[in-house]
N, C-alpha and C positions, 0 to 999 in steps of 0.2 A: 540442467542447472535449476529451473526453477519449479519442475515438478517434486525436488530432495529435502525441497523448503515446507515452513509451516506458513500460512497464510492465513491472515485476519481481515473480516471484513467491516467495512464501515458501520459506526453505528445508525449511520443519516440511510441505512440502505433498510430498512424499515422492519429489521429485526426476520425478514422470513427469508426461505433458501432462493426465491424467486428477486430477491432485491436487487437493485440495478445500483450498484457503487463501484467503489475503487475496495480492493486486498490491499493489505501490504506485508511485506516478509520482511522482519529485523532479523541478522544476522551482526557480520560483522560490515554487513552493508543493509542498508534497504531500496528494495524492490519494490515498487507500485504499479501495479494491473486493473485492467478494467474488469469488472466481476464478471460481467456478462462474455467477456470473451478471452478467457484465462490461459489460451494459447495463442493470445497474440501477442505485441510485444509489451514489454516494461520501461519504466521508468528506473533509473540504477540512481541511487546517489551513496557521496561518501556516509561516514558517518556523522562527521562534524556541517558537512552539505546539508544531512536532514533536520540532524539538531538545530544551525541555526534557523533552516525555514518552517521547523514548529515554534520556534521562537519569535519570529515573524509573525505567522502567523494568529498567534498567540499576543499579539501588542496590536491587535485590531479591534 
């Protein structure tokens, strides 16, 4: 499942391959992963789940 995905990494992860953040795969869901350990588990939310918690987080 989540090896079929594109994954993006944070920009806070300091721009090299070695940076320690969070992925995340948009689909028709989004997935979030820890960079450093990309075959453990995810985080799944819907898609209005994500929208509103970059919305959230976004009015901080």
């Amino acid at each position: 499942m989540t090896q079929d995905r594109t994954w993006r990494k944070s920009s806070y992860s300091d721009g090299t391959e070695d940076g320690e953040c969070v992925e995340v795969s948009l689909a028709h869901d989004a997935l979030v992963r820890d960079s450093k350990n990309a075959s453990g588990g995810v985080l799944a939310f819907s898609s209005p789940a994500w929208q509103d918690l970059l919305r959230s987080l976004g009015s901080r």
